[in-house]
mmJSON file of the N, C-alpha and C atoms, coordinates in Angstrom:
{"data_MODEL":{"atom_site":{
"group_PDB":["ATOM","ATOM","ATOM","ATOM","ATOM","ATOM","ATOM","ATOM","ATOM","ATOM","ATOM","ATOM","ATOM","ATOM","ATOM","ATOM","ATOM","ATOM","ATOM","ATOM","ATOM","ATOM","ATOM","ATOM","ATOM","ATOM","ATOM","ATOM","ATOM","ATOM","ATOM","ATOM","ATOM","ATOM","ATOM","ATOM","ATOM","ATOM","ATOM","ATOM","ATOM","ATOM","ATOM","ATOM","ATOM","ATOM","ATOM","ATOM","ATOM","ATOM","ATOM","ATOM","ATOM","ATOM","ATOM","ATOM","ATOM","ATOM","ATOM","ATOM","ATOM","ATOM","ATOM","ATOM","ATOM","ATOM","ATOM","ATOM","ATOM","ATOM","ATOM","ATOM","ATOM","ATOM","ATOM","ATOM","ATOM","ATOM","ATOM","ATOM","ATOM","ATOM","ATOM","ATOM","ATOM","ATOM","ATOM","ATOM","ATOM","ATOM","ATOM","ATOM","ATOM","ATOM","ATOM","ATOM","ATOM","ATOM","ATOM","ATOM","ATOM","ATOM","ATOM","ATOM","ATOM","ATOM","ATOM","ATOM","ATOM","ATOM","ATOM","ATOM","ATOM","ATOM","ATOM","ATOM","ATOM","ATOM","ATOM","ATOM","ATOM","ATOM","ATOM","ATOM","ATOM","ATOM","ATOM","ATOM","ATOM","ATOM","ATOM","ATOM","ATOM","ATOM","ATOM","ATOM","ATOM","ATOM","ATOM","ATOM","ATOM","ATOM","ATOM","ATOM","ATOM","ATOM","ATOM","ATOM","ATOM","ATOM","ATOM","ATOM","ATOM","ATOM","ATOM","ATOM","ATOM","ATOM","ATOM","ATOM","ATOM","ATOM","ATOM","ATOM","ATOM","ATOM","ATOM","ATOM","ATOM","ATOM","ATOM","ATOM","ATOM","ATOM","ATOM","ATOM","ATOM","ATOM","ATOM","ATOM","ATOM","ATOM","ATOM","ATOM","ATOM","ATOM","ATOM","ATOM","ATOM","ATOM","ATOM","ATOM","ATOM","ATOM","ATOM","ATOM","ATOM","ATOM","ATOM","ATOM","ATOM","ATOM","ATOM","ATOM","ATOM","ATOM","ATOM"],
"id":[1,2,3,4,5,6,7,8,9,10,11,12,13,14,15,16,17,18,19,20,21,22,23,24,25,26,27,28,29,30,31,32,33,34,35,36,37,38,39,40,41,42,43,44,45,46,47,48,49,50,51,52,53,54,55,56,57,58,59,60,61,62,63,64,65,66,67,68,69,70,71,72,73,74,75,76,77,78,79,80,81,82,83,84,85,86,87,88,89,90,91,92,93,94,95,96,97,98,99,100,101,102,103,104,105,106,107,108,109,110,111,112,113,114,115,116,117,118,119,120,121,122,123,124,125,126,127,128,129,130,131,132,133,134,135,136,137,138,139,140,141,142,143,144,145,146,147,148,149,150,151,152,153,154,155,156,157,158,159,160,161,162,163,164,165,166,167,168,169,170,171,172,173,174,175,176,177,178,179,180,181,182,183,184,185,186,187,188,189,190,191,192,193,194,195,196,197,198,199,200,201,202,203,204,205,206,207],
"type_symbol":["N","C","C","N","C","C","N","C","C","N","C","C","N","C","C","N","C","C","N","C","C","N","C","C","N","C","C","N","C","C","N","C","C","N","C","C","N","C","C","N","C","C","N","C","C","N","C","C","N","C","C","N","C","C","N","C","C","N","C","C","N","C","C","N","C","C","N","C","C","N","C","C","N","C","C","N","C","C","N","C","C","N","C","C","N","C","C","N","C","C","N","C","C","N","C","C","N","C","C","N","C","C","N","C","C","N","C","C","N","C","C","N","C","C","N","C","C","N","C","C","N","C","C","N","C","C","N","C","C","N","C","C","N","C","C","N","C","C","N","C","C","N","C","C","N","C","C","N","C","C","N","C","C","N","C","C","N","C","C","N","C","C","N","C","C","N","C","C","N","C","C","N","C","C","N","C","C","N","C","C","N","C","C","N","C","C","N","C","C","N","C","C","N","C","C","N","C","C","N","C","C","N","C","C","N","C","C"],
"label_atom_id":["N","CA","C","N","CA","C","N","CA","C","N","CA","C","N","CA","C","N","CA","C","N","CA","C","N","CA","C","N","CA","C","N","CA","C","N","CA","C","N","CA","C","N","CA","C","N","CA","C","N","CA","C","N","CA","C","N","CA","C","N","CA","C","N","CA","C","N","CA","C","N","CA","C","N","CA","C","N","CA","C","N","CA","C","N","CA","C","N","CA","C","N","CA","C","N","CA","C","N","CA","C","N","CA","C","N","CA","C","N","CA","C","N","CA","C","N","CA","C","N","CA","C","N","CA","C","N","CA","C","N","CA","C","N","CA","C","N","CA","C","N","CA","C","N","CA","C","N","CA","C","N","CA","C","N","CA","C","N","CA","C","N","CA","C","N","CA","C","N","CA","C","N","CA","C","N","CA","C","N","CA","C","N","CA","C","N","CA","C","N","CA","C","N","CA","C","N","CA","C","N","CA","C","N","CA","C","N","CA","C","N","CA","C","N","CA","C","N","CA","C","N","CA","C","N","CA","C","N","CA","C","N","CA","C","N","CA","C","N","CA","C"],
"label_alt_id":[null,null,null,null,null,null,null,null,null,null,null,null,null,null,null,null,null,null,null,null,null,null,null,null,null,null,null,null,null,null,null,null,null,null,null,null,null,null,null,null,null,null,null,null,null,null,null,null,null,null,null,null,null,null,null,null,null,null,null,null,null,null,null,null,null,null,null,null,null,null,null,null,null,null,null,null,null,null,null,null,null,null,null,null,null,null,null,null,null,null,null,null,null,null,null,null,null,null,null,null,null,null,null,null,null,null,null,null,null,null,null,null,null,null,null,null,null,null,null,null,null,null,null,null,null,null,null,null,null,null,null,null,null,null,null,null,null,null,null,null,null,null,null,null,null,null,null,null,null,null,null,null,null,null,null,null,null,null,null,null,null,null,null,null,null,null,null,null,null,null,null,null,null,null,null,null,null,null,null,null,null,null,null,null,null,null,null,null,null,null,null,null,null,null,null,null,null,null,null,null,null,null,null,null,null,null,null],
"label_comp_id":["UNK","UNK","UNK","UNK","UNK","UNK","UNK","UNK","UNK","UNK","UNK","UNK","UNK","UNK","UNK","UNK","UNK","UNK","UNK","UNK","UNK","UNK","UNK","UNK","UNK","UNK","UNK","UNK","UNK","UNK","UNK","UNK","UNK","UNK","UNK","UNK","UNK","UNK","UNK","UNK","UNK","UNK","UNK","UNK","UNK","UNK","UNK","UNK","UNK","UNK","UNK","UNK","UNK","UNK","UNK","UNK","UNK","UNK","UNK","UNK","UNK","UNK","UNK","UNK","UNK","UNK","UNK","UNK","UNK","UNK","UNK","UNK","UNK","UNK","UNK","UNK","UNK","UNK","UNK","UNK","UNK","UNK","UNK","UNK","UNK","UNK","UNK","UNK","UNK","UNK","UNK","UNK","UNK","UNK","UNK","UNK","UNK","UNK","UNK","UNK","UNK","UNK","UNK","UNK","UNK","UNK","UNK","UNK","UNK","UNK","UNK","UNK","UNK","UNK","UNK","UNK","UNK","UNK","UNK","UNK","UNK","UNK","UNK","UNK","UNK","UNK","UNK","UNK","UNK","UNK","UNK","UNK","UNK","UNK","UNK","UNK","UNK","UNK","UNK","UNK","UNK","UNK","UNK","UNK","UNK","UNK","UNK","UNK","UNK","UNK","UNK","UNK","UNK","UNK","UNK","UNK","UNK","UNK","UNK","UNK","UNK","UNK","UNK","UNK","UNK","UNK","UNK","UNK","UNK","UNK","UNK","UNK","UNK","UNK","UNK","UNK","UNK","UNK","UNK","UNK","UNK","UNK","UNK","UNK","UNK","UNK","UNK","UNK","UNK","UNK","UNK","UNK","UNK","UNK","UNK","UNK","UNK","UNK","UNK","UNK","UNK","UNK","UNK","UNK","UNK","UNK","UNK"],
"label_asym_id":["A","A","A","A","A","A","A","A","A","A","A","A","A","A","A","A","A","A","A","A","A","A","A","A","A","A","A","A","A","A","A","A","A","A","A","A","A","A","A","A","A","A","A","A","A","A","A","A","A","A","A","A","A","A","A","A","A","A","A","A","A","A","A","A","A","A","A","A","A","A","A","A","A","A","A","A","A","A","A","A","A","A","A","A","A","A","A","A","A","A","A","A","A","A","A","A","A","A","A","A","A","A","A","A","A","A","A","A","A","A","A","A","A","A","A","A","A","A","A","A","A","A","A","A","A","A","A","A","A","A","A","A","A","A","A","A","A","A","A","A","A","A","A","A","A","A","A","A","A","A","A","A","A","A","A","A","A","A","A","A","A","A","A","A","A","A","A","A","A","A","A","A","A","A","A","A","A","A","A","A","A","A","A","A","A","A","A","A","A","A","A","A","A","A","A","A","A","A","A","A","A","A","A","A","A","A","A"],
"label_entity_id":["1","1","1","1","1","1","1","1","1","1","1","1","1","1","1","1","1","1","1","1","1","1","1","1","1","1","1","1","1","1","1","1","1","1","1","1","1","1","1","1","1","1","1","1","1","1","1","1","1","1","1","1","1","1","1","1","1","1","1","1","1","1","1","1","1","1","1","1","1","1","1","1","1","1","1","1","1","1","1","1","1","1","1","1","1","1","1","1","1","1","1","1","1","1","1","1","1","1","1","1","1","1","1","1","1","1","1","1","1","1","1","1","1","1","1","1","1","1","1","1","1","1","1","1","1","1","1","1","1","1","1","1","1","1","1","1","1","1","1","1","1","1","1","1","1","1","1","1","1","1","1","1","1","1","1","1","1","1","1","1","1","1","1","1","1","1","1","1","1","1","1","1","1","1","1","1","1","1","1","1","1","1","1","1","1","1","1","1","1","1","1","1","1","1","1","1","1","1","1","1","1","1","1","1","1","1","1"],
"label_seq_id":[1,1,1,2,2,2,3,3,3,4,4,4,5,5,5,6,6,6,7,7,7,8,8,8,9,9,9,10,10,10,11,11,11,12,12,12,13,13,13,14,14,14,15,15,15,16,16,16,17,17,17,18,18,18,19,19,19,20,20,20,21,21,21,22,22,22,23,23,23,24,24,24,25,25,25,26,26,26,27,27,27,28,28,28,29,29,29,30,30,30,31,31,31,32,32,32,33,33,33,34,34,34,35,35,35,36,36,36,37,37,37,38,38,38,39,39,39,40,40,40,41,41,41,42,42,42,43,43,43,44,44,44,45,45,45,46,46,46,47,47,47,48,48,48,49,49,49,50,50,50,51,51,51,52,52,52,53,53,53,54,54,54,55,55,55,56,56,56,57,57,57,58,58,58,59,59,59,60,60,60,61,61,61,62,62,62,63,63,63,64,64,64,65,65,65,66,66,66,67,67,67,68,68,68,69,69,69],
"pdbx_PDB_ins_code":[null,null,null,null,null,null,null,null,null,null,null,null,null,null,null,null,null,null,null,null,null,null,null,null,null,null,null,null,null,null,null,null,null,null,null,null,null,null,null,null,null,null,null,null,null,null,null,null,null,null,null,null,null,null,null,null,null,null,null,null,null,null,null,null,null,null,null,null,null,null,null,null,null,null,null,null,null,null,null,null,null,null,null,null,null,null,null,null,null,null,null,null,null,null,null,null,null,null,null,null,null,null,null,null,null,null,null,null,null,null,null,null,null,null,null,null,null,null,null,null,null,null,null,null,null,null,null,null,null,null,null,null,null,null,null,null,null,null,null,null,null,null,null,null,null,null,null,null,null,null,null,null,null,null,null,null,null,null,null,null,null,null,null,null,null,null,null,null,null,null,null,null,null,null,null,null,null,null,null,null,null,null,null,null,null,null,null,null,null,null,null,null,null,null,null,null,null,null,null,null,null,null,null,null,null,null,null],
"Cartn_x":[0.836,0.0,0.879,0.33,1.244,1.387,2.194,1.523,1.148,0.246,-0.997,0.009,-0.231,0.481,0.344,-1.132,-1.939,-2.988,-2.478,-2.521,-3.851,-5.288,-6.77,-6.79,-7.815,-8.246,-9.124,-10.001,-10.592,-10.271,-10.721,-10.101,-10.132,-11.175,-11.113,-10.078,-9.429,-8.306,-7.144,-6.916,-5.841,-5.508,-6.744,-6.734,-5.179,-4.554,-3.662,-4.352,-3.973,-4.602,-3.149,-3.921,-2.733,-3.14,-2.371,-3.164,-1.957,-2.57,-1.312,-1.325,-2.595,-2.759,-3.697,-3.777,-4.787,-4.605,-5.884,-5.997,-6.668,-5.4,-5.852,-6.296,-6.207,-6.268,-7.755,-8.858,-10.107,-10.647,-11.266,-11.821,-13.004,-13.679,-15.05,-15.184,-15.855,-15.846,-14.801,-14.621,-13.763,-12.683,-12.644,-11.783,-12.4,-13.742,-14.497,-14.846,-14.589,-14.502,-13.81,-13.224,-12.356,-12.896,-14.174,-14.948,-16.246,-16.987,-18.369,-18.708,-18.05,-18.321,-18.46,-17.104,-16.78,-17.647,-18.68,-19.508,-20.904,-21.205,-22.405,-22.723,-21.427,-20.996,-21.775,-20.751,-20.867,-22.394,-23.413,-24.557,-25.645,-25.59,-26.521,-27.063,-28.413,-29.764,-30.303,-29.941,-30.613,-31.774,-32.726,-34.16,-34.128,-33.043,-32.457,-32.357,-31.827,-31.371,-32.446,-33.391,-34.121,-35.251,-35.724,-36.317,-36.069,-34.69,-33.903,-34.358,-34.245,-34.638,-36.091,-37.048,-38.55,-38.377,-38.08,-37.742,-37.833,-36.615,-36.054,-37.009,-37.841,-38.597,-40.057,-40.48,-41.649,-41.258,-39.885,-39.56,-39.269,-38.883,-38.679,-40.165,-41.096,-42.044,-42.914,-42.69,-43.392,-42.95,-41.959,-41.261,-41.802,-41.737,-42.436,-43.928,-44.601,-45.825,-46.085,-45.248,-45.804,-45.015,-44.046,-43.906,-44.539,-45.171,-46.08,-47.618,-47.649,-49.077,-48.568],
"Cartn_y":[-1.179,0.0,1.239,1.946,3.598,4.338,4.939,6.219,7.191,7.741,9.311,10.421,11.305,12.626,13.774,13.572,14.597,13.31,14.159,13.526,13.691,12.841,12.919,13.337,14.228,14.489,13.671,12.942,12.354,11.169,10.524,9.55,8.346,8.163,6.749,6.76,7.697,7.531,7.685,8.11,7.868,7.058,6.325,4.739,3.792,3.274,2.211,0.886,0.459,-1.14,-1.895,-3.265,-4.274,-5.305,-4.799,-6.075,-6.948,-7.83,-9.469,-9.957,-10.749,-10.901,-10.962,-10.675,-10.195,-11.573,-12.244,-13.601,-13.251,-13.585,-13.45,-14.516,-15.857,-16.794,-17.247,-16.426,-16.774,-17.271,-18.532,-18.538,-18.189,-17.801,-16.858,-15.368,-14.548,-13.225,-12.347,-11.886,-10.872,-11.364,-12.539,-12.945,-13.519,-13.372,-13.468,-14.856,-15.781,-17.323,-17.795,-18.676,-19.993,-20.52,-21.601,-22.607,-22.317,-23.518,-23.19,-23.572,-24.36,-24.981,-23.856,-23.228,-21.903,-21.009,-20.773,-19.854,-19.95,-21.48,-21.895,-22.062,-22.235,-22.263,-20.83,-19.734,-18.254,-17.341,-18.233,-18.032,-18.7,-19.505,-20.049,-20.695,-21.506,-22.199,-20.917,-21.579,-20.589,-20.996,-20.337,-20.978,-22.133,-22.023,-23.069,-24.569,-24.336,-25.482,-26.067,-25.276,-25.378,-26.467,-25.582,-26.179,-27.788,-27.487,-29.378,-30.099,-29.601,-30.771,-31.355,-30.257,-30.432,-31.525,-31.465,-31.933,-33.197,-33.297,-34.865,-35.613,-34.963,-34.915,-35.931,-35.224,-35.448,-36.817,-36.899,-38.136,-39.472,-39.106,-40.328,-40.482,-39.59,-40.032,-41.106,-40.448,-41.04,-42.769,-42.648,-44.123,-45.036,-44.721,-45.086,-45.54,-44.671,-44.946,-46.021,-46.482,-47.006,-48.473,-48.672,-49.682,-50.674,-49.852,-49.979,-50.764,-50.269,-50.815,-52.01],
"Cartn_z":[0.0,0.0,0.0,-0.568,-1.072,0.542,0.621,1.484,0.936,1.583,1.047,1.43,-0.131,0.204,1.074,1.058,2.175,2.484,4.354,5.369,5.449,5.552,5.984,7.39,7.814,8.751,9.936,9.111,9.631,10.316,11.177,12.665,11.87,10.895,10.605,9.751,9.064,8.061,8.971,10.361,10.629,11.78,11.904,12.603,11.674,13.072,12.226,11.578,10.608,10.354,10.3,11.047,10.629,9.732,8.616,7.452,7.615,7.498,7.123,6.076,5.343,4.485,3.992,2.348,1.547,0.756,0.721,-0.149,-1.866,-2.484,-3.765,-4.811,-4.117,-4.646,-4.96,-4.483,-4.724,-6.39,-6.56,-8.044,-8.049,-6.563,-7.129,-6.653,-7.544,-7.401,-7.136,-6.023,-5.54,-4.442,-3.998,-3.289,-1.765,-1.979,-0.21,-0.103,-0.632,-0.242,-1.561,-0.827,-1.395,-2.175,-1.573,-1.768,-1.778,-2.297,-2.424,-1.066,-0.157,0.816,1.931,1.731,2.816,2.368,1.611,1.145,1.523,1.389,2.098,3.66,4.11,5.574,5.852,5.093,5.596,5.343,4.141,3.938,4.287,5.08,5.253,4.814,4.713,4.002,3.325,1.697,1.059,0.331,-0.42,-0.958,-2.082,-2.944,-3.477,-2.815,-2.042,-1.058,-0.36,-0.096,0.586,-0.3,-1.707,-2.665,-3.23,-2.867,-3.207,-2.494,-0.747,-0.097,0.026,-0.278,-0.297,-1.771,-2.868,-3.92,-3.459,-2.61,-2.639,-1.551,-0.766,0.376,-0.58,-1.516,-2.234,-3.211,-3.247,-4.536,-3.546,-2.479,-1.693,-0.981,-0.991,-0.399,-1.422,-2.746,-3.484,-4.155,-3.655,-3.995,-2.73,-1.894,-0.504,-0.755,-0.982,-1.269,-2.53,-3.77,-4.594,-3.905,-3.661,-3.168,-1.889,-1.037,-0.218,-0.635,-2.175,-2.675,-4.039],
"occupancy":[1.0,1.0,1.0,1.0,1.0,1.0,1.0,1.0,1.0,1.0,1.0,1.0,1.0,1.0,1.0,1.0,1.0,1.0,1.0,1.0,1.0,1.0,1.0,1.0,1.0,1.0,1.0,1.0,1.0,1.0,1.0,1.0,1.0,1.0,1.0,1.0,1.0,1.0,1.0,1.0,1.0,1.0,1.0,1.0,1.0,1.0,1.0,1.0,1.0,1.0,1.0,1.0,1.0,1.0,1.0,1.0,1.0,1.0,1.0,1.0,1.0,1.0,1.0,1.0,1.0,1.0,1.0,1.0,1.0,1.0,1.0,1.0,1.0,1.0,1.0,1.0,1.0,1.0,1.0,1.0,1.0,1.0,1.0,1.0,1.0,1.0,1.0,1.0,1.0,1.0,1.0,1.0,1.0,1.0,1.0,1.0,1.0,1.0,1.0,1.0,1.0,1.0,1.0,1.0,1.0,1.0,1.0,1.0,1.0,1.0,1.0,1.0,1.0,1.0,1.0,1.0,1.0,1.0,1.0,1.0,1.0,1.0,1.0,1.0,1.0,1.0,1.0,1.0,1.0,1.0,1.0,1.0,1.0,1.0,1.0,1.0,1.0,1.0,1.0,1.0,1.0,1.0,1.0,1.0,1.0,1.0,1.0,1.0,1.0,1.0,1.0,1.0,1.0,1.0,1.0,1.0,1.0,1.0,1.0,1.0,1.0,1.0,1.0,1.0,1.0,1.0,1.0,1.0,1.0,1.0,1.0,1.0,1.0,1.0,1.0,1.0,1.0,1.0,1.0,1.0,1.0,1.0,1.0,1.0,1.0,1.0,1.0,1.0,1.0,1.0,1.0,1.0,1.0,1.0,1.0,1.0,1.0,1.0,1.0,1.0,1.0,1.0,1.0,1.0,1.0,1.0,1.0],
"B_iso_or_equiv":[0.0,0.0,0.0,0.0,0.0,0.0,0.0,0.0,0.0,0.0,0.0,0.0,0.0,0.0,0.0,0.0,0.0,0.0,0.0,0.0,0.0,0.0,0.0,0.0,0.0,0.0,0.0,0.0,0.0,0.0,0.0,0.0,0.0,0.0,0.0,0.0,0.0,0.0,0.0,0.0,0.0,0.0,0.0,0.0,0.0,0.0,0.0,0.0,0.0,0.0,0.0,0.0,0.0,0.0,0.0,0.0,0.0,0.0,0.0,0.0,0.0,0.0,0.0,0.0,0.0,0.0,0.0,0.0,0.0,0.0,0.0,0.0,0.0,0.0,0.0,0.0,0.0,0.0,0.0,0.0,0.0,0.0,0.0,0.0,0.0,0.0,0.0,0.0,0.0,0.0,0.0,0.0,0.0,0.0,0.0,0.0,0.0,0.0,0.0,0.0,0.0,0.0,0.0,0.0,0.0,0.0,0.0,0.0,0.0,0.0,0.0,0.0,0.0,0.0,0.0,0.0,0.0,0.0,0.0,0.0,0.0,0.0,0.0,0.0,0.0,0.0,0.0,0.0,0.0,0.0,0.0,0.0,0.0,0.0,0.0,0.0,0.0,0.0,0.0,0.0,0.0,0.0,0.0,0.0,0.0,0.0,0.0,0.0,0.0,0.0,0.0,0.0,0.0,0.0,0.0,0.0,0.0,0.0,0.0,0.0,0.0,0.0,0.0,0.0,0.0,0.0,0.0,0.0,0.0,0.0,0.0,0.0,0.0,0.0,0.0,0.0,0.0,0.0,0.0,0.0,0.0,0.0,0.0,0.0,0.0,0.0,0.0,0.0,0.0,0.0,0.0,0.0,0.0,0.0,0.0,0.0,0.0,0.0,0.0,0.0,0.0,0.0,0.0,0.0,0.0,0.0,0.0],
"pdbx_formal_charge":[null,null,null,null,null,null,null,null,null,null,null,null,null,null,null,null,null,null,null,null,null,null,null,null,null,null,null,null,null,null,null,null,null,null,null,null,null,null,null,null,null,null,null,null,null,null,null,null,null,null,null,null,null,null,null,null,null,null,null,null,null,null,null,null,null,null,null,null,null,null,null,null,null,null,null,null,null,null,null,null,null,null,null,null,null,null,null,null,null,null,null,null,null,null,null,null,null,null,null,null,null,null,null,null,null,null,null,null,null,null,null,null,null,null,null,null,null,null,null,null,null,null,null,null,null,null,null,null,null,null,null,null,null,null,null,null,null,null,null,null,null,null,null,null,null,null,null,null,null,null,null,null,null,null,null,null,null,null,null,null,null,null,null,null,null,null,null,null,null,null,null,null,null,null,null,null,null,null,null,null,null,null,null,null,null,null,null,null,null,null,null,null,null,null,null,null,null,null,null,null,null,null,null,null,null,null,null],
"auth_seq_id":[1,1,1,2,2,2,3,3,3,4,4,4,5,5,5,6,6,6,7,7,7,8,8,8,9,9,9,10,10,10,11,11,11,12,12,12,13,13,13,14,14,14,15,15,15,16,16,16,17,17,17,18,18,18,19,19,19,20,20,20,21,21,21,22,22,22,23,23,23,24,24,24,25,25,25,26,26,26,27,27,27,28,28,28,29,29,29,30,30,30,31,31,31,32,32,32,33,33,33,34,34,34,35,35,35,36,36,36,37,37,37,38,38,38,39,39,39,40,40,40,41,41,41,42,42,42,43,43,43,44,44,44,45,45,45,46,46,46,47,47,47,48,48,48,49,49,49,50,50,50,51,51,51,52,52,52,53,53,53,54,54,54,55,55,55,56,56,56,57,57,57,58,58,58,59,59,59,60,60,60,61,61,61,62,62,62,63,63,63,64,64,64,65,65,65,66,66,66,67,67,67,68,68,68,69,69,69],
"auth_comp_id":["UNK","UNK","UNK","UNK","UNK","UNK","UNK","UNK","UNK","UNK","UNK","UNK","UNK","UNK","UNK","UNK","UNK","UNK","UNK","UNK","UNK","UNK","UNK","UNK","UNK","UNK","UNK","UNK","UNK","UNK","UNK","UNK","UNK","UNK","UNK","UNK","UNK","UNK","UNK","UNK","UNK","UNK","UNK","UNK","UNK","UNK","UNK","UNK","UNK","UNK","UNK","UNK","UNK","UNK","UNK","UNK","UNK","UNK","UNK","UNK","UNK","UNK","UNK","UNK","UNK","UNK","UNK","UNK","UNK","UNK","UNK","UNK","UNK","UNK","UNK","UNK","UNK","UNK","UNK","UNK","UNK","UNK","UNK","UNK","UNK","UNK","UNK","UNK","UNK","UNK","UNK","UNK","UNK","UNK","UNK","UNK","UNK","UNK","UNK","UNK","UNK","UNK","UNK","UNK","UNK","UNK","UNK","UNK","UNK","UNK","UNK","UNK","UNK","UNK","UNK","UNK","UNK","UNK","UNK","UNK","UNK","UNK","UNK","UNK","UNK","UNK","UNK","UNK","UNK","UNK","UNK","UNK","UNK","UNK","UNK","UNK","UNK","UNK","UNK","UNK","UNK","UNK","UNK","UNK","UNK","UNK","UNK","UNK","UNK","UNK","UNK","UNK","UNK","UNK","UNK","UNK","UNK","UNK","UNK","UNK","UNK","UNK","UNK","UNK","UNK","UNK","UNK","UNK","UNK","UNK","UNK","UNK","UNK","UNK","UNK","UNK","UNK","UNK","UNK","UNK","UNK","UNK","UNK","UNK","UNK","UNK","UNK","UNK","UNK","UNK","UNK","UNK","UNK","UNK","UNK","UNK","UNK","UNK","UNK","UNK","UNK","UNK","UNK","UNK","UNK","UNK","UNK"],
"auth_asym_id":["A","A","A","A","A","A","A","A","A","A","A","A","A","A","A","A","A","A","A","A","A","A","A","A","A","A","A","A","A","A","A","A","A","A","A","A","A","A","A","A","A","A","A","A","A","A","A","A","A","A","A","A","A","A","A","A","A","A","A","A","A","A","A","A","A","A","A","A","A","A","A","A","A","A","A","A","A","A","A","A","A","A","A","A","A","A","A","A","A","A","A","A","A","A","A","A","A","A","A","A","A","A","A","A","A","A","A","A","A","A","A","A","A","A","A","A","A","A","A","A","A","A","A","A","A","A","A","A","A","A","A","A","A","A","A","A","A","A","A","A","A","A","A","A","A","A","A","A","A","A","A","A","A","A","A","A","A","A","A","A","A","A","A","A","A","A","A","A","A","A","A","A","A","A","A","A","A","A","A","A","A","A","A","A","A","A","A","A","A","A","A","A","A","A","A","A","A","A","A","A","A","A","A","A","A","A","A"],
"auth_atom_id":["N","CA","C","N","CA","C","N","CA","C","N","CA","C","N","CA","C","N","CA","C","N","CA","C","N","CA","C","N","CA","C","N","CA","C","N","CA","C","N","CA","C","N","CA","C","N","CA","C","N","CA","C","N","CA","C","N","CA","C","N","CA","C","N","CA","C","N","CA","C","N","CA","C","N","CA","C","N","CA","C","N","CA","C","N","CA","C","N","CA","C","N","CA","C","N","CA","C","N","CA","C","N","CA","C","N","CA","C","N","CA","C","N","CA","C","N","CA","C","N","CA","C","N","CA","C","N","CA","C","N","CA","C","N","CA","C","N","CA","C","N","CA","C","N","CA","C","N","CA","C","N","CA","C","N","CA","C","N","CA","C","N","CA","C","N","CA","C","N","CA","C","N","CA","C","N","CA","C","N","CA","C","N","CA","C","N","CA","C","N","CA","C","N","CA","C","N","CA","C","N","CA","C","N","CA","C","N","CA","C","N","CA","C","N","CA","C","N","CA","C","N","CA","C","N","CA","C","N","CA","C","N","CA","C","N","CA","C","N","CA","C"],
"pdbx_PDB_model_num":[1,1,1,1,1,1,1,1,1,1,1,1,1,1,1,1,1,1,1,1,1,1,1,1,1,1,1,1,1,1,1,1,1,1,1,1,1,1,1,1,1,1,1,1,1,1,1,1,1,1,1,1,1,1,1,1,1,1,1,1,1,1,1,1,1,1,1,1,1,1,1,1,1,1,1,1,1,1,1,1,1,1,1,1,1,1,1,1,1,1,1,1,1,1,1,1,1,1,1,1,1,1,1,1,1,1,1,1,1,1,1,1,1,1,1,1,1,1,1,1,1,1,1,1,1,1,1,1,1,1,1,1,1,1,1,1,1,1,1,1,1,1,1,1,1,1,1,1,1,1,1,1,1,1,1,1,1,1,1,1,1,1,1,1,1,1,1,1,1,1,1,1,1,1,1,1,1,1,1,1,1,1,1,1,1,1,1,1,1,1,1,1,1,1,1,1,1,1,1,1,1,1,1,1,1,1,1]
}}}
């Protein structure tokens, strides 16, 4: 990172940061997860997901039921 020629006034610009490291190795988006895994971790149950399992919810029920008769 550069240093600034003129010095900001403001507190949040002259807060110290300690960066260590900046991960550039991301293959999705901008660098904010690794994995799809570390992404779903960090998002939660999303409606997608959600839709799958009702999905798979209704196909195993229905295999259930025809074998039953």
């Amino acid at each position: 990172l550069r240093k600034s020629l003129i010095l900001n006034p403001k507190r949040s610009h002259r807060e110290q940061i300690e960066l260590r490291f900046i991960d550039t190795s991301s293959k999705f988006g901008h660098g904010r997860f690794q994995t799809h895994e570390e992404k779903r971790i960090f998002m939660g149950p999303l409606k997608k997901h959600r839709l799958q399992e009702e999905q798979q919810l209704t196909t195993t029920a229905t295999t259930t039921q025809t074998k039953s008769t």
